[in-house]
C-alpha positions in Angstrom: -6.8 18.4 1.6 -8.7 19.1 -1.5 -12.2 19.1 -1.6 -14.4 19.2 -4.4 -18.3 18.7 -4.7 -19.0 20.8 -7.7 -20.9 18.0 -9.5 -19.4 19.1 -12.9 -15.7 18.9 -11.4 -15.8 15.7 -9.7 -18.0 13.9 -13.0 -15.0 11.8 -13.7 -14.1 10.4 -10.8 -17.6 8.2 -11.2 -15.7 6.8 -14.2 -13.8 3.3 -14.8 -13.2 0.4 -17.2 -15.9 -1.7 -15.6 -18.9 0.2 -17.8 -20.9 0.0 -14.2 -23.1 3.7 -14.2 -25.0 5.4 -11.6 -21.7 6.2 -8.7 -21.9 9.4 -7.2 -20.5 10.7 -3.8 -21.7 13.8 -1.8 -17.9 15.2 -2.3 -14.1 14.2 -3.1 -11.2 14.9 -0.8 -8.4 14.8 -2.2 -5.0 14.2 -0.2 -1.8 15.9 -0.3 -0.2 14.1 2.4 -0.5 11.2 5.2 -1.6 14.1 7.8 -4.3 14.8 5.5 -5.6 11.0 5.4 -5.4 10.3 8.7 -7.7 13.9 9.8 -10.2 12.9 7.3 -10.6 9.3 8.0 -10.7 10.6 11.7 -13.6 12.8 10.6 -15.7 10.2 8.4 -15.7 7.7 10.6 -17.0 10.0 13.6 -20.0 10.7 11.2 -19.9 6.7 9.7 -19.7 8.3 6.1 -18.2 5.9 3.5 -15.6 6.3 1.9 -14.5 4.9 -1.3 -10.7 5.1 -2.1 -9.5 6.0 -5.8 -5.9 5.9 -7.7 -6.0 5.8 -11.3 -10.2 4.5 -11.9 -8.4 2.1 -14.5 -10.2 -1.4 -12.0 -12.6 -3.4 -14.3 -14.8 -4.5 -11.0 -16.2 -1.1 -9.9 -14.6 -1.5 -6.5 -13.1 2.2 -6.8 -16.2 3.7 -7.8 -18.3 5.3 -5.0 -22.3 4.7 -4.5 -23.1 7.4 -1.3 -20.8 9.1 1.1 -17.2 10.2 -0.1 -14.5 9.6 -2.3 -10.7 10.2 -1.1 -8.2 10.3 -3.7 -4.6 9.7 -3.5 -3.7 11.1 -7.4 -1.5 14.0 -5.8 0.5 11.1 -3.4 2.5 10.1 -6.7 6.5 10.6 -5.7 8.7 7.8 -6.9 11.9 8.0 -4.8 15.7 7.4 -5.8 16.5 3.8 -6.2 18.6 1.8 -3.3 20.7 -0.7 -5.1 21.2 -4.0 -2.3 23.6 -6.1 -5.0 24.2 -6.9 -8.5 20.8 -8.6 -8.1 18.7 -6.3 -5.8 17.1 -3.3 -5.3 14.9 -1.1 -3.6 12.6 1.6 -5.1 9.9 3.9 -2.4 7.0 5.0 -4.2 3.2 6.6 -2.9 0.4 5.1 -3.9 -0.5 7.5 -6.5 2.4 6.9 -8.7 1.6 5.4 -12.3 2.9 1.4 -12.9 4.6 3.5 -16.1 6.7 6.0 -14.3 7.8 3.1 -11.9 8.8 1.1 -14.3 10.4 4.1 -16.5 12.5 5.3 -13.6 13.8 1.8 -12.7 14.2 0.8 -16.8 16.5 4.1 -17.0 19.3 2.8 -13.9 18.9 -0.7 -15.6 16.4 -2.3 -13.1 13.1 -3.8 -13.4 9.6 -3.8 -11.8 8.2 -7.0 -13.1 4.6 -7.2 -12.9 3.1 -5.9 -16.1 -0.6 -5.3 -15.7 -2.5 -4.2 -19.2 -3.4 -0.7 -18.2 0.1 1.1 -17.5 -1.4 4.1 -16.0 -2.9 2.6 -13.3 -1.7 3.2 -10.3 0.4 1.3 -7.8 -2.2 1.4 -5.1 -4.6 -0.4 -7.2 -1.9 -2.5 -8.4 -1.3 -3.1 -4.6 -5.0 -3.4 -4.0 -6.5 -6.1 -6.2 -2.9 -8.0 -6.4 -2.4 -7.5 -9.6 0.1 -9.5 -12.2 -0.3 -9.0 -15.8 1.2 -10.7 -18.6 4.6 -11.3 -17.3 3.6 -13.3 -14.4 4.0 -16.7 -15.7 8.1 -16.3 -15.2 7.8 -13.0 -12.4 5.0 -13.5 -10.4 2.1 -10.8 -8.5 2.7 -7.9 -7.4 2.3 -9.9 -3.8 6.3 -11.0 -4.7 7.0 -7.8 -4.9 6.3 -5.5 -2.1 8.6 -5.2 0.8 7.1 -3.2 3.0 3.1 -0.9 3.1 2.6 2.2 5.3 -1.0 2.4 5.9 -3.7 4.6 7.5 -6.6 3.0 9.3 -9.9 4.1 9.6 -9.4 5.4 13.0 -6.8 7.3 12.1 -3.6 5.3 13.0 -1.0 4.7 11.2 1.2 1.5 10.6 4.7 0.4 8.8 4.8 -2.7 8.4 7.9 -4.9 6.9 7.7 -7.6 5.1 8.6 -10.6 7.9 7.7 -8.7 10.6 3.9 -9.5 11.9 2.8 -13.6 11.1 -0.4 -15.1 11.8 -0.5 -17.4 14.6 -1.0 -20.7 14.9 -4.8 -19.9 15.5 -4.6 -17.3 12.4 -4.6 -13.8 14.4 -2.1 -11.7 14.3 -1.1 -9.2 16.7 0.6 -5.9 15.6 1.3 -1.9 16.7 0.6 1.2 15.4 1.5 4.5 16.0 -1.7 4.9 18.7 -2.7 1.5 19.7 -2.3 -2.8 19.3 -4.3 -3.8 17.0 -5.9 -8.0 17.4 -7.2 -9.4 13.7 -8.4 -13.4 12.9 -8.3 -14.4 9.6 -11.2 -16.3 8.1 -11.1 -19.9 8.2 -11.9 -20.7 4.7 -9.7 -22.8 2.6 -8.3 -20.6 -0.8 -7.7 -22.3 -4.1 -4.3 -23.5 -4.4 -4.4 -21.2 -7.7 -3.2 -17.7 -8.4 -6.0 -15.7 -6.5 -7.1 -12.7 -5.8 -10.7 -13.3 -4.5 -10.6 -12.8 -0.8 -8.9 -11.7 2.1 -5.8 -14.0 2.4 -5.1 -16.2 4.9 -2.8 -19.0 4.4 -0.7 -20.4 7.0 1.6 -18.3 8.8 0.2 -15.6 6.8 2.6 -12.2 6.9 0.6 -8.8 7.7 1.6 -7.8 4.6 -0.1 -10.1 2.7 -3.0 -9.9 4.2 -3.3 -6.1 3.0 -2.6 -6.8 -0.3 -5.4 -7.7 -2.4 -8.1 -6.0 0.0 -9.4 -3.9 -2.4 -9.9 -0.6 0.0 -11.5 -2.4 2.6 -9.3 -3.0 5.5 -6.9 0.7 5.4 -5.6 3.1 3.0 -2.2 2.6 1.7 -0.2 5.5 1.3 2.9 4.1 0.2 4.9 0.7 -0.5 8.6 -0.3 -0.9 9.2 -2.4 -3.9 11.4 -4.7 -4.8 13.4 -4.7 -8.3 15.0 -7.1 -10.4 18.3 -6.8 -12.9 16.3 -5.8 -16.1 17.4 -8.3 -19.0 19.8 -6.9 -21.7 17.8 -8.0 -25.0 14.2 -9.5 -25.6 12.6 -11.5 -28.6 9.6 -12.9 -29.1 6.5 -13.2 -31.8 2.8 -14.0 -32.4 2.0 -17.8 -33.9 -0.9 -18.1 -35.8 -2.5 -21.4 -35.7 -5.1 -23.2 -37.4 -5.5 -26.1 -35.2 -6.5 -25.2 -31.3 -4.8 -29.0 -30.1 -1.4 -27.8 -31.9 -1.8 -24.7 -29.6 -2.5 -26.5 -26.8 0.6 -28.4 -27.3 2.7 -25.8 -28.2 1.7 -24.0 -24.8 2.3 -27.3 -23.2 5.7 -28.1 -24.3 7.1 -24.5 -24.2 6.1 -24.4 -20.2 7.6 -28.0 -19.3 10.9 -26.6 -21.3 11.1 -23.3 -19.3 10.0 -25.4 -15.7 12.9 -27.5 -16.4 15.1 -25.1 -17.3 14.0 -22.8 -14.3 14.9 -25.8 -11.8 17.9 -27.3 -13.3 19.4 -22.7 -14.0 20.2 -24.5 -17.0 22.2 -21.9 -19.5 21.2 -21.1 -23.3 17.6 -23.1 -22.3 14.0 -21.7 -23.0 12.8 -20.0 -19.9 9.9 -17.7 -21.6 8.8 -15.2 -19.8 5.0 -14.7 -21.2 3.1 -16.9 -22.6 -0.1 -14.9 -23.9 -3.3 -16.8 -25.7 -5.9 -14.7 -27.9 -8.7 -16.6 -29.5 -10.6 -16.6 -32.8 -13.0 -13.7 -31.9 -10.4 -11.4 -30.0 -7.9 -11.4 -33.0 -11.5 -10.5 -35.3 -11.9 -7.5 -33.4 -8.6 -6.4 -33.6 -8.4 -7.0 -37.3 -9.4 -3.6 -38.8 -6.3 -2.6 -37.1 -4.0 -5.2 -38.2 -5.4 -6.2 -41.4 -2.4 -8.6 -42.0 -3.8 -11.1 -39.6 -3.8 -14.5 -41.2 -7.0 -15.5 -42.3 -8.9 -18.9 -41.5 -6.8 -19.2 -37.8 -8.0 -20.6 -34.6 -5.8 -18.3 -32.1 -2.5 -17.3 -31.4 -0.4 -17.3 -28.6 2.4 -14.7 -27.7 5.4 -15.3 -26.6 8.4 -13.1 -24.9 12.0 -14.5 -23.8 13.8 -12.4 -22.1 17.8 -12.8 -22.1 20.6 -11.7 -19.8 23.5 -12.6 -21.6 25.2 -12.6 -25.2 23.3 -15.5 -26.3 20.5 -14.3 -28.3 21.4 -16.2 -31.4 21.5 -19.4 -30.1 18.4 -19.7 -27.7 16.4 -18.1 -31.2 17.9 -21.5 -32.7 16.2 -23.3 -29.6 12.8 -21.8 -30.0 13.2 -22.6 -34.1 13.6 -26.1 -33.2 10.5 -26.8 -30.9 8.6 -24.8 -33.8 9.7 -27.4 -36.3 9.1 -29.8 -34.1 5.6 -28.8 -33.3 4.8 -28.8 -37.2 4.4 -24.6 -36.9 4.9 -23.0 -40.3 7.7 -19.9 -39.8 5.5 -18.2 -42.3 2.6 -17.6 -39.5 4.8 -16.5 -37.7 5.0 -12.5 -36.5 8.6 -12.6 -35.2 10.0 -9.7 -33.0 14.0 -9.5 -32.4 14.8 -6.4 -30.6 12.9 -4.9 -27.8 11.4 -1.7 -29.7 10.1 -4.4 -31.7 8.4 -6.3 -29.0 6.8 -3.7 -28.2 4.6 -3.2 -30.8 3.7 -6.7 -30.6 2.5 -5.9 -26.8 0.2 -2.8 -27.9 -1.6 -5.6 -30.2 -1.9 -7.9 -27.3 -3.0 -4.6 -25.2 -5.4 -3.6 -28.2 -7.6 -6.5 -27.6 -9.2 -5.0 -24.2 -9.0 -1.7 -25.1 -11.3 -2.8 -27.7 -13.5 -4.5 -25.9 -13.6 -1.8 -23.1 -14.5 0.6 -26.3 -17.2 -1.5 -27.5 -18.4 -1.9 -23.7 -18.9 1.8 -23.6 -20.6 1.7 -26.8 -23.4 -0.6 -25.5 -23.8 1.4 -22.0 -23.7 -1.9 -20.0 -21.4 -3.2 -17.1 -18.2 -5.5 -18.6 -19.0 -9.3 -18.2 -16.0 -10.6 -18.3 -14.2 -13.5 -16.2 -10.7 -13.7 -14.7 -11.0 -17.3 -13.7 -7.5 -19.7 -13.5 -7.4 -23.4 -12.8 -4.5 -25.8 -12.1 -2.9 -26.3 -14.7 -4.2 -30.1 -15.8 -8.1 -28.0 -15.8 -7.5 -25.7 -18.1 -8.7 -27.6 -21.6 -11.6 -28.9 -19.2 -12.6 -25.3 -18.4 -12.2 -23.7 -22.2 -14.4 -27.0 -23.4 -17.1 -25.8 -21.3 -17.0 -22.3 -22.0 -17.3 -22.8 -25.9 -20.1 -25.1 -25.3 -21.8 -22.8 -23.4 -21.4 -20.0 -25.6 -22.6 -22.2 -28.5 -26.1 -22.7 -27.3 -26.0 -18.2 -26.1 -25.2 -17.3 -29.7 -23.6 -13.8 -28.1 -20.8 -12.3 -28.9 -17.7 -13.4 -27.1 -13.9 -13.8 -27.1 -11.3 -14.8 -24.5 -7.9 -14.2 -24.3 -5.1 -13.6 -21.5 -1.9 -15.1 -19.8 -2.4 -19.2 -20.8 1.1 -19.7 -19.1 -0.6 -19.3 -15.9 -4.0 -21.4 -16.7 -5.7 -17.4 -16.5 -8.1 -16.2 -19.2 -10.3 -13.9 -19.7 -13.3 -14.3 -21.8 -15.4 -11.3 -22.5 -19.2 -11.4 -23.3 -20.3 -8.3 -25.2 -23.8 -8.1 -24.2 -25.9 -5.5 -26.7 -28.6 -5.0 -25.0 -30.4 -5.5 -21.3 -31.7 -9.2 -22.4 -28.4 -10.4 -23.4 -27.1 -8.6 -20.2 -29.2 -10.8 -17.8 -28.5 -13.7 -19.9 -24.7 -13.4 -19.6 -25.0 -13.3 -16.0 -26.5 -16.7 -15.8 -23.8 -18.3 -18.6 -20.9 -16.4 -16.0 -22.6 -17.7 -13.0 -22.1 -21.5 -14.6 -18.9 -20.6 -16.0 -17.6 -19.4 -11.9 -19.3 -22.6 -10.5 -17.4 -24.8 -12.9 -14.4 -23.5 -12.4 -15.1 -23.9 -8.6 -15.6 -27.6 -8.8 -12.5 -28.1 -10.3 -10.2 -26.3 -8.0 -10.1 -22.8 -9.5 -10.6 -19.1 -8.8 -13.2 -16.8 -9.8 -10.6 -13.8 -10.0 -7.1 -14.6 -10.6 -6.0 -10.6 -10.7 -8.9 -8.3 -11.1 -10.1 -8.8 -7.7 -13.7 -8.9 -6.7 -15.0 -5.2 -6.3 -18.8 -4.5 -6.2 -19.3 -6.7 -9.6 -18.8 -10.3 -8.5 -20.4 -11.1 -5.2 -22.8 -13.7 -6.4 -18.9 -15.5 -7.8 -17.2 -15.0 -4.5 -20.3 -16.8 -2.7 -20.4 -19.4 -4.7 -16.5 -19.9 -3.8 -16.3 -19.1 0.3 -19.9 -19.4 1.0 -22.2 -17.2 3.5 -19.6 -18.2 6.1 -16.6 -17.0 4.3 -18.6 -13.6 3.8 -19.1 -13.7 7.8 -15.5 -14.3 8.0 -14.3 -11.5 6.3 -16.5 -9.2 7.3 -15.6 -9.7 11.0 -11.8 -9.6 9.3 -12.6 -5.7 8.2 -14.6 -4.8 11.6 -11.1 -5.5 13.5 -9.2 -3.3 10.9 -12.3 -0.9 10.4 -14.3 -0.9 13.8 -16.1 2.0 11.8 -16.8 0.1 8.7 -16.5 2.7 6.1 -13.8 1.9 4.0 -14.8 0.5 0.7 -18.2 -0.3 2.1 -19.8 -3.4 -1.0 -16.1 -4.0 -2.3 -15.4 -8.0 -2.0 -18.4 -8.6 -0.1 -22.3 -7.0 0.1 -21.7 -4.4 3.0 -25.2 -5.7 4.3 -22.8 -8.5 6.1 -21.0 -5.3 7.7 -23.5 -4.6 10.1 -23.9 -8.6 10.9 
């Protein structure tokens, strides 16, 4: 173990993408190995020192930056093993927490595999990944991370350690589930409450039969420290196409979006052959394509949005599912001259760094002002999602801030940035998010679809599970954390910790 306390050294891991200021720590430890966890967790929780835990300090919610006690780091934990090839369709790949989302999906791109979530920020690491459940644009065809992870070795709080497969441990009918470690049985009862039937990731999970593996992901450092996961890879796809539309019409996009989903659904269901099965589906609205525009000066003027797209293809049939997606252009009325089209996958690519340009941008501008991000990560069902934008734009009519939205549309996820300049405008945000988060309650939505909660959006969370739901979970991460030091405000005020 590493540690440092030299206030100088350690500045920058005080650091993320969520613009919060103020973290400090009293010292960072630094792991090299399990053994090195499991002593120091041993030794904080004997002296009840928190302890916050950090990958890559790429999370937009603050929840890997520390406010008091320590900060363990898992950067050195980064080994990406060899890959384990099941079938023609499967495979295996053993990586430590540490390891960067880029050099997993490098290594298994090189032996002609795939890891398919595809979260913005590439260097973040697969711990975080791990921890807030996170997806990216690819998830409206692949999924969350959740659908990938076989197996998590963790280290508790007390010091035990656990390997857990996936299929192994299941809730009970009551919702507890019973499971070994290396020193001792472990008893846990999942909250009660009743999750959006949504992508999520506000929350400790808890649907029925829920695997022990599940309920781990997405707990945002709270309940254990995981050292390393197995993952599970698919057969990469041969070729890739894809393009930015421009429109000047927001219904036309709507439709667009519409029709291109209930093609790919269909197709999906039926394994149809030579049929539209996109695999992103990527919205960016008036404001987000203005900010990017300096750098991409050949963005049509006098549009409303755009949406991205990506089809991915496995076979030598390139030529005629392009004809396919020319067709429902046509038919939608979409003029093949506001059109950026990509053909090749080197191609593509660039057309991903604009779509990752847009939050970069923002996080830049974020810095600028010196205030915390306020930004939502809300998704609805599906037959919501005009209801949801409607109300958004007339809310941000009657601010008169600064704000754009954009994100994975395929899915009913978007985030809309407000780029508060100054304390007043900060405060006011709050109160327009706070509507925005009850809104999309009522209507059977999430206040974080992959983000997670962190120490940013309590007040959201509430407003979704209640006080009882914060109860819940808190007596969720005493029977993980008897101690209570892991991640101590993450997901929930750790005030309810000592309840």
């Amino acid at each position: 173990m590493i540690i440092k306390s030299d206030k100088n050294t350690i500045k920058n891991y005080f650091e993320d993408s969520s613009g919060v200021i103020g973290s400090s720590a009293d010292f960072v430890a630094i792991a090299e190995n399990e053994c090195d966890i499991c002593e120091f967790l041993i030794e904080m929780s004997k002296s009840r020192t928190p302890v916050t835990i950090v990958g890559a300090l790429t999370g937009n919610t603050a929840s890997g930056l520390a406010f008091g006690g320590s900060v363990l780091s898992l950067e050195k934990l980064n080994k990406i093993s060899e890959i384990n090839e099941i079938n023609d369709n499967n495979a295996l790949i053993v990586v430590q927490a540490g390891a960067k989302i880029r050099d997993i999906k490098l290594k298994a791109f090189e032996k002609g595999w795939m890891y398919p979530p595809d979260p913005t920020e590439q260097s973040a690491s697969i711990g975080g990944n791990i921890s807030t459940n996170a997806s990216g644009g690819r998830g409206f065809k692949f999924g969350v991370t959740r659908d990938y992870v076989m197996a998590l070795k963790v280290v508790f709080s007390d010091g035990s350690q656990g390997c857990f497969e996936r299929g192994r441990y299941f809730a009970n009918k009551s919702g507890e589930i019973i499971f070994d470690t290396n020193k001792n049985k472990k008893r846990v009862m999942l909250p009660k409450y009743c999750l959006p039937n949504v992508k999520n990731a506000a929350g400790y999970y808890n649907r029925q039969r829920a695997d022990l593996v599940d309920v781990l992901i997405g707990s945002e450092g709270t309940l254990c420290v995981i050292v390393e996961a197995v993952l599970k890879l698919i057969p990469h796809f041969k070729e890739v196409f894809g393009g930015i539309i421009f429109f000047d019409s927001l219904n036309r996009l709507y439709e667009f979006v519409c029709k291109i989903k209930s093609i790919s659904k269909m197709s999906k269901c039926g394994n149809v052959r030579n049929a539209i099965n996109v695999m992103s589906l990527e919205y960016f609205d008036k404001n987000a394509l203005s900010i990017v525009k300096s750098d991409y000066p050949a963005i049509l003027e006098n549009v409303v949005g755009g949406v991205m797209f990506e089809q991915d293809i496995y076979e030598n049939n390139s030529d005629i599912l392009m004809k396919k997606w020319i067709e429902v252009m046509d038919d939608s009325g979409i003029d093949l001259e506001k059109i950026w089209f990509a053909s090749n996958l080197a191609q593509q690519e660039k057309l991903r760094v604009f779509r990752h340009r847009i939050p970069e941008r923002v996080n830049e501008i974020v810095r600028k002002n010196n205030l915390p991000k306020i930004g939502t990560d809300f998704a609805v069902p599906e037959d919501k999602l005009l209801t949801i934008i409607d109300f958004c734009d007339k809310k941000f009519k009657r601010m008169g801030v600064f704000n754009l939205t954009f994100g994975h549309i395929g899915e009913s996820h978007l985030h809309t940035n407000i780029l508060a300049s100054n304390e007043k405008e900060y405060k006011q945000c709050m109160y327009i998010c706070s509507d925005i988060a009850q809104k999309t309650i009522d209507i059977g939505g999430t206040v974080s679809a992959e983000h997670g909660i962190g120490k940013l959006k309590h007040i959201f969370l509430k407003k979704m599970l209640g006080k009882r739901g914060f109860k819940e979970m808190s007596k969720l991460k005493k029977s993980f954390d008897e101690s209570g030091i892991l991640g101590q405000a993450n997901i929930f005020p750790k005030d309810y910790i000592m309840l």
